[in-house]
MIPATOR-549609 format. One record per atom (N, C-alpha, C): z, y, x; residue in one letter. Coordinates in steps of 0.001 Angstrom, whole numbers, padded with zeros to 6 digits, always signed. Each point is the difference from the previous one (the first is absolute). Layout:
! MIPATOR-549609
ZYXA
...
! end
This chain:
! MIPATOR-549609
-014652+032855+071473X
-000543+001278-000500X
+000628+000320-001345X
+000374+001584-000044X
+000656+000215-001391X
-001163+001002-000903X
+000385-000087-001350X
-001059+000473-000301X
+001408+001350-000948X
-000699+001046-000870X
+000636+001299+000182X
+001192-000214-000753X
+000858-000851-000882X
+001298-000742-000256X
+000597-000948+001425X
-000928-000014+000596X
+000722-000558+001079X
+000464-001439+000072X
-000937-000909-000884X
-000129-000967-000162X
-000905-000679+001302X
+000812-001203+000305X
-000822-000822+000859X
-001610-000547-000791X
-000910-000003+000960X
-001595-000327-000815X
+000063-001254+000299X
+001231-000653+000629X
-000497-001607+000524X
+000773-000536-001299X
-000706-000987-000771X
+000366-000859-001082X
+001293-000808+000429X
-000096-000328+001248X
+001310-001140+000198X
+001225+000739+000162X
-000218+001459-000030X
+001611+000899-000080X
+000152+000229-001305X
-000381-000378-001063X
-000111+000462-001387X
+001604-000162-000602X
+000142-001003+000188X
+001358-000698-000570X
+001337+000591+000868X
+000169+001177+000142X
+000736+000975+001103X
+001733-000551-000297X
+000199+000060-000933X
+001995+000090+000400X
-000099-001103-001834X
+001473-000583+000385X
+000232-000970-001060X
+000068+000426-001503X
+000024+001414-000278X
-000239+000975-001259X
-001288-000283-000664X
-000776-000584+001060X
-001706-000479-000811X
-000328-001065+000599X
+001416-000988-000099X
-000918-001414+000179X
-000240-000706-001541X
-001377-000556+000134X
-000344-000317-001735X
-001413+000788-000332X
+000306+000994+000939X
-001155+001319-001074X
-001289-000303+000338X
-000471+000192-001437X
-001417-000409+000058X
-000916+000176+000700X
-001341-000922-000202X
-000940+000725+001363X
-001390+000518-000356X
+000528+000167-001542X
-001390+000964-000558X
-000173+001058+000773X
-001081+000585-000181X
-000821+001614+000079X
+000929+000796-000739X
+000233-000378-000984X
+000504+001281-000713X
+001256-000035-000081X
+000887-001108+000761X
+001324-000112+000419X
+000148+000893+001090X
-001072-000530+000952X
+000493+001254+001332X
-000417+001468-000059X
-001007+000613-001331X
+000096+001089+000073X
+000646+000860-001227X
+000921-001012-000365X
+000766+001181-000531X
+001729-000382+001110X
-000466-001227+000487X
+001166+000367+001216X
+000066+001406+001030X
-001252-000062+000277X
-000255+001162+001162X
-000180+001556-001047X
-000182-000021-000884X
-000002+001124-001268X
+001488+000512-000157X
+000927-001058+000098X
+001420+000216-000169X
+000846+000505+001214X
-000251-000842+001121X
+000050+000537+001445X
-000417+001572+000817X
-001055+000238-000638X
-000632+001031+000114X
+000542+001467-000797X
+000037-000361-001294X
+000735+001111-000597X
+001873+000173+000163X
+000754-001053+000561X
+001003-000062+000241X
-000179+001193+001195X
-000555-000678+000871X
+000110+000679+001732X
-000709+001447-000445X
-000825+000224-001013X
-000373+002117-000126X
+000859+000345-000699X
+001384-000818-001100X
+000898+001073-000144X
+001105+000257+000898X
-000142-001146+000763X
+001599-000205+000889X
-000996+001292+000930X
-000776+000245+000674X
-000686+001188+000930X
+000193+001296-000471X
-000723+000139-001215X
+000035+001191-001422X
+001057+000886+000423X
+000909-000933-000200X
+001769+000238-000568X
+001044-000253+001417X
-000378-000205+001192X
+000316+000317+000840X
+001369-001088-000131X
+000169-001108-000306X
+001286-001080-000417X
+000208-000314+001379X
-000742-000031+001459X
+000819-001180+000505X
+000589+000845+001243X
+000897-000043+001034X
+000453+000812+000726X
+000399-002057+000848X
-000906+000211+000947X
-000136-001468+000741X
+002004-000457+000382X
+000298-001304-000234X
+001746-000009+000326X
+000564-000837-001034X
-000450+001103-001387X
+001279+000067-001052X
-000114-001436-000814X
+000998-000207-000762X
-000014-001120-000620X
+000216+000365-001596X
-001363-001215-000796X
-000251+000263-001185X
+001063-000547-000714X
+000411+000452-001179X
+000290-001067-000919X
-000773+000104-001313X
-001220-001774+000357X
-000462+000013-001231X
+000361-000798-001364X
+000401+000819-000866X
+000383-000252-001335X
-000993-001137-001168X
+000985-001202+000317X
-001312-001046-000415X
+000777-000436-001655X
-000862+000413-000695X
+000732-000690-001673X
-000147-000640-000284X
-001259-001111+000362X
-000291-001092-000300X
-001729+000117-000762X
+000295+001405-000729X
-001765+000414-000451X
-001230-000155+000857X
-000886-000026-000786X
-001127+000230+000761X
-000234+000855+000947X
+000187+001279-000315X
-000458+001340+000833X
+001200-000409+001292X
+001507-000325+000033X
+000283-000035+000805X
-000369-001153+001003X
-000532-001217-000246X
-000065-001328+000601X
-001318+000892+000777X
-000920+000601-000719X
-001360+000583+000418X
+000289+000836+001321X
+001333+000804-000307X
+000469+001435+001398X
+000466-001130+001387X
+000524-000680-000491X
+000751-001101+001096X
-001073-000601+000659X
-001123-000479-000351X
-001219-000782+000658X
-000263+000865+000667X
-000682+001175-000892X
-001018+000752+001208X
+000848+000677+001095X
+001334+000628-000207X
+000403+000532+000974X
+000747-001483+001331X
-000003-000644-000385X
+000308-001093+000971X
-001482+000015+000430X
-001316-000089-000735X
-001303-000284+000805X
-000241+001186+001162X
+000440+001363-000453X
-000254+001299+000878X
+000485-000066+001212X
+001383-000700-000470X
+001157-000061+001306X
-000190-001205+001083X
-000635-000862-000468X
-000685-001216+000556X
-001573+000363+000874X
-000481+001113-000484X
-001076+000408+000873X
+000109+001024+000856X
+001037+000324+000211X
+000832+000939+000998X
-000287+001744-000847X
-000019+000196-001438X
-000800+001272-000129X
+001487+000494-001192X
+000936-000643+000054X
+001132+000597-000615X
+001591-000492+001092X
+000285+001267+000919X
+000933-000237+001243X
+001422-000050-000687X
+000144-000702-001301X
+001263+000271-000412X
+000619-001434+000278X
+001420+000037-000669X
+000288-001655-000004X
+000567+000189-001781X
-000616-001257-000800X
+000612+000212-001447X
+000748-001444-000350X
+000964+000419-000876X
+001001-000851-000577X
-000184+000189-001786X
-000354-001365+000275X
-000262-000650-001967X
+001767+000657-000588X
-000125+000708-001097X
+001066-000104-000832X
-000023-000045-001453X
+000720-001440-000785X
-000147+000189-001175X
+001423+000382-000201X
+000307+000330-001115X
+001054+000753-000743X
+000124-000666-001410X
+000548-001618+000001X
+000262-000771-001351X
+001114+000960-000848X
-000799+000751-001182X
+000849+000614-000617X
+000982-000707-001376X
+000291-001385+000204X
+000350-000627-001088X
-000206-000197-001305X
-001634-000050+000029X
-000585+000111-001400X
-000149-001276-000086X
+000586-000230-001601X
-000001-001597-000578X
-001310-000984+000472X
+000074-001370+000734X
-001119-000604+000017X
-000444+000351+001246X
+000195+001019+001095X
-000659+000686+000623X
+000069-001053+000994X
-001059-000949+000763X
-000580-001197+000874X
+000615+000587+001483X
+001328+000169+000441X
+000682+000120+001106X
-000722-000592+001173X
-000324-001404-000144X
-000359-000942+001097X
-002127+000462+000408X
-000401+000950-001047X
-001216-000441+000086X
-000508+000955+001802X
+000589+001703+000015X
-000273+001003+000923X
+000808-001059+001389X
+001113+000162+000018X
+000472-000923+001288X
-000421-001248+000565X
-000393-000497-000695X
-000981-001225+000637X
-001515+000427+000093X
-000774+000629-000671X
-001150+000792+000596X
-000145+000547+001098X
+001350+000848+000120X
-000268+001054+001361X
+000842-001409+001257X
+000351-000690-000221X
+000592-000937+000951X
-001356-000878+000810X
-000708-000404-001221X
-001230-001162+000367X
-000638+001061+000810X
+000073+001194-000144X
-001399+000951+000466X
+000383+000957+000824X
+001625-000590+000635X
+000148+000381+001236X
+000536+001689+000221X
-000103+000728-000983X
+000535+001268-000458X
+001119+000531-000106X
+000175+000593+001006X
+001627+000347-000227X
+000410+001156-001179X
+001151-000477-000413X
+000329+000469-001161X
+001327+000036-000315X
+000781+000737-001154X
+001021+000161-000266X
+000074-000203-001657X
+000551-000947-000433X
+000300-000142-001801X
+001275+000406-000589X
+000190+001183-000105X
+001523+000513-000987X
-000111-000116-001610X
+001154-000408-000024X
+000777+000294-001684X
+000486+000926-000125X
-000498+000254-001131X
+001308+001115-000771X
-000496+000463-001269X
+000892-000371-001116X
-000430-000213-001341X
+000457+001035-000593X
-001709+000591+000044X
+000148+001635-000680X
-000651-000394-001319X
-000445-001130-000195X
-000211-000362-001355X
+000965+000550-001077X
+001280-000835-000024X
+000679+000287-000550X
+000343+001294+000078X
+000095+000687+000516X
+000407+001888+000265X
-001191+000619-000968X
-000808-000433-000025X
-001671+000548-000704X
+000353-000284-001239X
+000481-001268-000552X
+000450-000349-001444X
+000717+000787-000296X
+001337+000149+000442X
+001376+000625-000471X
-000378+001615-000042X
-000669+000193+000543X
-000257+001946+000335X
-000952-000159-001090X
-001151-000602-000349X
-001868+000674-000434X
+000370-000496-001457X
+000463+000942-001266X
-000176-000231-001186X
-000861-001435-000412X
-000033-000673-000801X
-000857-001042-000718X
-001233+000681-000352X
-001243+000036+000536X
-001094+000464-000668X
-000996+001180+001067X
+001308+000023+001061X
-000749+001221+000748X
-000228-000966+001246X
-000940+001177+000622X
-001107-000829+001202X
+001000-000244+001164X
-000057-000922+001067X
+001511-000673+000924X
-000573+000973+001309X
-001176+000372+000229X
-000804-000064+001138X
+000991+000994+001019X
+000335+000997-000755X
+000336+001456+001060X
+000934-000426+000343X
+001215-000331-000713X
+000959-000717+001075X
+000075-000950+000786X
-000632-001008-000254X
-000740-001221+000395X
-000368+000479+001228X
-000857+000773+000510X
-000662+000571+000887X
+000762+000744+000740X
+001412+001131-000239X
+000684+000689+000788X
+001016-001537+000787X
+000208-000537-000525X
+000673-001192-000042X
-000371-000987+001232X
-000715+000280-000430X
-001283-001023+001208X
-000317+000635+002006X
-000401+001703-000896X
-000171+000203+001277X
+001573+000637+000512X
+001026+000068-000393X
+001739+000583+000629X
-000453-001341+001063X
+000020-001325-000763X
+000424-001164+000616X
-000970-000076+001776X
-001213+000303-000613X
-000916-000369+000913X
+000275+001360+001131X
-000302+000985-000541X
+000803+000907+001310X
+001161-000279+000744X
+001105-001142-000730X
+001158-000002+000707X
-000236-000930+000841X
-001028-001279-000557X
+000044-001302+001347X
-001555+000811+000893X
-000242+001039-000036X
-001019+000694+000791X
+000939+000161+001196X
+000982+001303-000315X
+000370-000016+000886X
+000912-000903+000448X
+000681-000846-000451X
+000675-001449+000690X
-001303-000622+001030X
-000776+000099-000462X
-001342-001108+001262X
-000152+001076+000761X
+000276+001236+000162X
-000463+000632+000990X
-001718+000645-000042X
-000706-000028-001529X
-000979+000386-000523X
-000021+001586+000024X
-001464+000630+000389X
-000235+001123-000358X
-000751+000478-001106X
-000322-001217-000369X
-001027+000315-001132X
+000095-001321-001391X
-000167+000736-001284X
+000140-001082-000986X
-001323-000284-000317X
-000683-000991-000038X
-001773-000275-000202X
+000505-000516-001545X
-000784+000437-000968X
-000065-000474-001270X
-001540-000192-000647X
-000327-000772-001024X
-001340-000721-000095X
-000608+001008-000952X
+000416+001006-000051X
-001016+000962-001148X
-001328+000165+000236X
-001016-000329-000791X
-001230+000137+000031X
-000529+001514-000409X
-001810-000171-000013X
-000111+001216-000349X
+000304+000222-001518X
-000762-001520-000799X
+000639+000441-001492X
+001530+000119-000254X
+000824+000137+000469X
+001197-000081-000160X
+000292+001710+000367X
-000956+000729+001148X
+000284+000873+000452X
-000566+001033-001511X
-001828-000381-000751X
+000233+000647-001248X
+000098-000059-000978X
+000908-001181-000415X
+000821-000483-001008X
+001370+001511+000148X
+001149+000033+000995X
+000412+000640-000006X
-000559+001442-000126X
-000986+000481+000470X
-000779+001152-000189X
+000082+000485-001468X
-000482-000440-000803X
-000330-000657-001669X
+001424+000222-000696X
+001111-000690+000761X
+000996+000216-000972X
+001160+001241+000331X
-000314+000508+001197X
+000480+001261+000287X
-000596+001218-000647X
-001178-000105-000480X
-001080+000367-000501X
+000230+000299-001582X
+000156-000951-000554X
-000248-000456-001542X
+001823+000412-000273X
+001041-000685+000849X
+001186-000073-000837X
+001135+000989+000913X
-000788+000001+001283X
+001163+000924+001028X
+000058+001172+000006X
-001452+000575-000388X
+000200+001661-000244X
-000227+000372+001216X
-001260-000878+001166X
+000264+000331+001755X
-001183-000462+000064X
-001305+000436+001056X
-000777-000507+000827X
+000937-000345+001418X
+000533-001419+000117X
+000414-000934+001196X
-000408-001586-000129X
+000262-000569+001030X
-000041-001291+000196X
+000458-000844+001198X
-000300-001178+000097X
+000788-000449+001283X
-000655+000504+001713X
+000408+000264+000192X
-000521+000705+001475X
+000145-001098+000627X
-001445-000377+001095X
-000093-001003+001101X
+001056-000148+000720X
+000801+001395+000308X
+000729-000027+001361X
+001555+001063-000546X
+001109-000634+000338X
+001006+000782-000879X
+001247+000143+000975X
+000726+001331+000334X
+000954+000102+000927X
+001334-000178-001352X
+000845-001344-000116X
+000821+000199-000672X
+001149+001326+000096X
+000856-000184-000920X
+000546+001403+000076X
+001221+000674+000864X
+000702-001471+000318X
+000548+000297+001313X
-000596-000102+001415X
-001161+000093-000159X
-000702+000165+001260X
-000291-000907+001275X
+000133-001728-000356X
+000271-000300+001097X
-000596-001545-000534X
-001177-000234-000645X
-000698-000853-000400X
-001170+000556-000387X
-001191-000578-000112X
-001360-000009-000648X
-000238-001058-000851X
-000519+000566-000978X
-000506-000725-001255X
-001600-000235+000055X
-000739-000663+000303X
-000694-000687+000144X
-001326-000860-000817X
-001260+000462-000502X
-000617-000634-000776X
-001582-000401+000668X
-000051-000963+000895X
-001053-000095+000333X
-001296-000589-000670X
+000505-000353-001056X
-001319-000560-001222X
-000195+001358-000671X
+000551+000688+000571X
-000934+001490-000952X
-001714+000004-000296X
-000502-000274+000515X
-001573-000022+000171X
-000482-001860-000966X
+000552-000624-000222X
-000269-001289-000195X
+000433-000320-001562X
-001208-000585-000792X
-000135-000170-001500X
+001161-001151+000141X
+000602+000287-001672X
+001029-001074-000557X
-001272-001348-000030X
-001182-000118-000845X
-000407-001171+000037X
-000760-000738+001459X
-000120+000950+001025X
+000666-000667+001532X
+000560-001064+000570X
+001211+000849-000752X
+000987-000775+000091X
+000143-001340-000515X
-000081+000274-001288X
+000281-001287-000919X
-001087-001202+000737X
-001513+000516+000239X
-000849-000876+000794X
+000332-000305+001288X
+001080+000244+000520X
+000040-000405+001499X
+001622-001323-000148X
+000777+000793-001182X
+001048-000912-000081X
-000376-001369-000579X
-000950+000265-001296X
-000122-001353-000414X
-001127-000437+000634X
-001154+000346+001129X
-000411-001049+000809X
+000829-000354+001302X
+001088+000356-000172X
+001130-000888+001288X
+000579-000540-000632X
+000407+000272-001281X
+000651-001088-000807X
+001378-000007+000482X
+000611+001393+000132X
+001168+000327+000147X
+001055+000111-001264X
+001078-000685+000204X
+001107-000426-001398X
+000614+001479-000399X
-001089+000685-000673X
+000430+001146-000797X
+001282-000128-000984X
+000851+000987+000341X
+001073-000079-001003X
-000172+001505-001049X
-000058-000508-001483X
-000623+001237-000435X
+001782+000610-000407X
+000206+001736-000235X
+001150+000176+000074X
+000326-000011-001802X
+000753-000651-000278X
+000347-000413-001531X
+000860+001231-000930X
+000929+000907+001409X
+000874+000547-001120X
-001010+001224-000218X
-000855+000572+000375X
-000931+001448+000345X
-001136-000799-001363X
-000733-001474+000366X
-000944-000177-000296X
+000020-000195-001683X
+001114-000732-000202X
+000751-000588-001803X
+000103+001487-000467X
-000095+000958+000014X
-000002+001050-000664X
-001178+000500-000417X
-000482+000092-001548X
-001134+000568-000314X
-000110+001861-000357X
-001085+000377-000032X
-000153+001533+000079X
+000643+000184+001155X
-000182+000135+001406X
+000573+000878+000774X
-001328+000741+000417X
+000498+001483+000629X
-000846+000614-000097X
-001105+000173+000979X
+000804-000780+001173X
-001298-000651+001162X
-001064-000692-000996X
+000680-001110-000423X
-001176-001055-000806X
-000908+000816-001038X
+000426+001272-000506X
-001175+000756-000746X
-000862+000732+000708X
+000822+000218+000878X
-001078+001326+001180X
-000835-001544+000874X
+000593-000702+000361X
-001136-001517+000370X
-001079-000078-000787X
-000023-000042-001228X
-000753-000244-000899X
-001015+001045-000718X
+000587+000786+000366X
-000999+001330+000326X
-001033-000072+000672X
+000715-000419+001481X
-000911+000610+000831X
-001288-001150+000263X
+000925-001478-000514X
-001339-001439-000121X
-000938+000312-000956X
+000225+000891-001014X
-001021+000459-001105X
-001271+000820+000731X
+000651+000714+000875X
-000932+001395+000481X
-000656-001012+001024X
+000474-000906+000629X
-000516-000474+001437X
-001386-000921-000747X
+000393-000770-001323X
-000924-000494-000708X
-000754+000710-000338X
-000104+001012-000454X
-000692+001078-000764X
-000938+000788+001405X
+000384+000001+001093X
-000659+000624+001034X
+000015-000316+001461X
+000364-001528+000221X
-000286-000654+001522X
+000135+000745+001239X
+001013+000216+000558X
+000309+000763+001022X
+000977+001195+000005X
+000373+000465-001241X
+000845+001098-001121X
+001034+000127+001247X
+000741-000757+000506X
+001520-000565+000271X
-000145+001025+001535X
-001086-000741+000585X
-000108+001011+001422X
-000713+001261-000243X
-000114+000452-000721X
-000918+001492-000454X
+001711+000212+000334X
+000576+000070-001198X
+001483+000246+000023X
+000982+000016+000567X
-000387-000759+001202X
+001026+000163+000897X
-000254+000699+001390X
-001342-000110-000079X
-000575+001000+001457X
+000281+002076-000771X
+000378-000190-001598X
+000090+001507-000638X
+001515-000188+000359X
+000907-000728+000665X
+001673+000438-000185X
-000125+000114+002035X
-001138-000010+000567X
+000147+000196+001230X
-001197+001302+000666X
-000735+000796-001222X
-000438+000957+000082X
+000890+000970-000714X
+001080+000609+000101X
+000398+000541-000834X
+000039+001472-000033X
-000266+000709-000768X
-000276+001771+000464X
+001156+001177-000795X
+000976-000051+000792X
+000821+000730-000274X
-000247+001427-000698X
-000741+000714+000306X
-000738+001206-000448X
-000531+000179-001490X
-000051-001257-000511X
-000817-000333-001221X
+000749-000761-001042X
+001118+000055+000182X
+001276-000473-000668X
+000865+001056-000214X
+000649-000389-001108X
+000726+001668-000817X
+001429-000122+000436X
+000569-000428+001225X
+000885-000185+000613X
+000341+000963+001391X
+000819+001075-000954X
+000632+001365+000994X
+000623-000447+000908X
+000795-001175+000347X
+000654-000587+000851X
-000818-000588+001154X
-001124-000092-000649X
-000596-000887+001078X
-001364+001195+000694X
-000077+000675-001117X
-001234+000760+000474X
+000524+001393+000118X
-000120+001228+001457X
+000143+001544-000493X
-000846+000758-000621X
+000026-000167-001396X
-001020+000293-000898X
+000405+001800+000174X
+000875+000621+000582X
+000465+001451-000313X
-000696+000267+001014X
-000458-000896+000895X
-000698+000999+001305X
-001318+000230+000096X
-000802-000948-001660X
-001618+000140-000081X
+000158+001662-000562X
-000136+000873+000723X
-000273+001966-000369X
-001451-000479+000395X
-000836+001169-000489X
-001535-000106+000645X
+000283+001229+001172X
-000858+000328+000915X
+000021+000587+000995X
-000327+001749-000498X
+000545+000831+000444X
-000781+001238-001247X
-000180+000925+001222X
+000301-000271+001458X
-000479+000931+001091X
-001115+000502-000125X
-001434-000645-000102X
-001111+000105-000239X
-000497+000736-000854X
+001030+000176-000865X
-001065+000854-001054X
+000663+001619-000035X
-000738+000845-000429X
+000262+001445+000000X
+000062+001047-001569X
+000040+000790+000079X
+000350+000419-001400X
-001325+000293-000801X
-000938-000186+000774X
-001708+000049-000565X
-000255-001185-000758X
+000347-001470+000704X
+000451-000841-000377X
+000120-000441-001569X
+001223+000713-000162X
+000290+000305-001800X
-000419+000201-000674X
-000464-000628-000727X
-000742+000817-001778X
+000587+000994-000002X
-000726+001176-000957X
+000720+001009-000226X
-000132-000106-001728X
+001038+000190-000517X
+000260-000032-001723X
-000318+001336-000346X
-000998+000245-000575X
-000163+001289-000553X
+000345+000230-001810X
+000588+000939-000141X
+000997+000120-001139X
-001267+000636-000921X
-000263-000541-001660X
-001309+000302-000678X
+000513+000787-001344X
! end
C-alpha cells in the first residue's frame, strides 16, 4: 500500500535503493524523508519536467542540495513514479585540493551510473576575474557550456541541477536589490538553442532540508572553496538577510516564495508586461445628461 508520496507503508521496504543505505530509523528521519519526496514529485508535476523516455543528466557537485536531488530522484524512480532514466554527472572543475576520488567511489559503491569530467575552468576564472571581484558568473557560464556539452554527448534531454527554493529567493533578492529586474531561477528552462531543459526539481524544498537529510546520511560533502573563500559576496548578504527575517518571523521564507508564484501582472508598473493603454473606461453608457453642466458666474 502507498500512501500520497507514494511511499511503501510496509517498514521492511523502507531501505529502497543503495542512496539510503545507513538512513536512520527515527520518526523524524522518515518524515522529513517523505516531506522531501513529496515536494520534489509537486514541482516536477507543477512544472510539467517529465515527458516519460528521456534521459536526465543529474548535476552532482558534491554539496548537500545536490547529494539531496540524487537520493530522492533515484527514490521516485525506484517507486515507478519518475519514467525517466538519470545519469550522475560531476564536472571536477580543477579547484586546488578539490577530493577527485571522493564522488566516483560514492556513486560506484551505490551502484549509480554516472559520468566524472575534467576540465579546469579554475584556472580560466583566475586569469579572466580581476583580484577582488566575485568568480561566480563565470564560474557558472563555465560550468553549465561544459555540462550542456556532455548533455548532449550522453544523449540527455534535460540538465537536473540542485537549486532549492532558498536559492530560488536568494536570486530573487539580488536581481532585486543589484539587477534593476523582478527575475529568478525558473523551475523549468528551454535553453536557448532549443534542444535541452534546464531543470530544478527542489524548487518547492527548504535549503535546511537539505542540509538535514545530507548530514543524517552522512554523505562526504565537498564544500566549494573557490565561490566559498570569498567574503562579501552578494548571495552571502542577501542569505543573511533573509536568516534575519526567517528569525525575526518563522515561516517568512515560504510567505515569499508562494508571492513569486502568485504574481499579478496588472499591478506592476511594467508596460511590457501589462496593456496598461487598453484600461479606457467604457463611456457607451453614458449620455450628455450625464455631464455636469459648468455654469459660467
Amino acid at each position: 500500500m502507498r500512501d500520497e508520496t507514494g511511499e511503501t507503508q510496509d517498514h521492511e521496504a523502507e531501505e529502497i535503493h543503495p542512496l539510503f543505505s545507513g538512513a536512520p530509523g527515527s520518526t523524524e528521519f522518515r518524515k522529513l524523508r517523505k516531506r522531501l519526496v513529496r515536494e520534489t514529485r509537486a514541482a516536477i508535476e507543477t512544472y510539467d519536467m517529465v515527458r516519460p523516455g528521456d534521459r536526465w543528466l543529474v548535476c552532482l557537485s558534491g554539496g548537500k542540495d545536490s547529494y539531496t536531488l540524487l537520493a530522492v530522484l533515484h527514490e521516485l524512480k525506484w517507486r515507478g513514479l519518475l519514467p525517466v532514466e538519470l545519469l550522475a554527472c560531476n564536472l571536477d572543475q580543477g579547484q586546488p585540493g578539490f577530493p577527485a576520488t571522493v564522488l566516483p567511489q560514492f556513486l560506484t559503491e551505490r551502484g549509480v551510473p554516472h559520468r566524472i569530467e575534467y576540465q579546469d575552468t579554475y584556472s580560466i576564472v583566475k586569469e579572466k576575474v580581476p583580484a577582488g571581484r566575485t568568480y561566480c558568473s563565470l564560474c557558472s557560464r563555465l560550468r553549465r557550456g561544459n555540462l550542456y556539452r556532455i548533455a548532449r554527448e550522453e544523449g540527455c534531454q534535460a540538465v537536473v541541477l540542485g537549486h532549492h527554493r532558498d536559492d530560488i529567493l536568494e536570486t530573487f533578492f539580488m536581481n532585486l536589490f543589484h539587477g534593476g529586474r523582478l527575475a529568478s531561477m525558473p523551475p523549468k528552462l528551454l535553453n536557448e538553442e532549443g534542444d535541452l531543459n534546464v531543470l530544478r526539481p527542489l524548487a518547492f524544498v527548504a535549503e535546511a532540508d537539505c542540509d538535514r537529510f545530507a548530514r543524517a546520511m552522512n554523505y562526504p560533502v565537498i564544500p566549494c572553496d573557490l565561490c566559498g573563500s570569498q567574503e562579501g559576496l552578494q548571495r552571502m548578504q542577501v542569505k543573511k538577510l533573509l536568516d534575519e527575517w526567517e528569525t525575526r518571523a518563522p515561516g517568512r521564507r515560504q510567505v515569499m516564495f508562494r508571492a513569486l508564484m502568485n504574481v499579478r501582472p496588472s499591478h506592476l508598473p511594467d508596460p511590457k508586461l501589462f496593456d496598461f493603454t487598453a484600461l479606457m473606461p467604457d463611456m457607451s453608457d453614458f449620455s450628455e445628461k450625464d455631464v455636469p453642466i459648468l455654469r459660467e458666474h
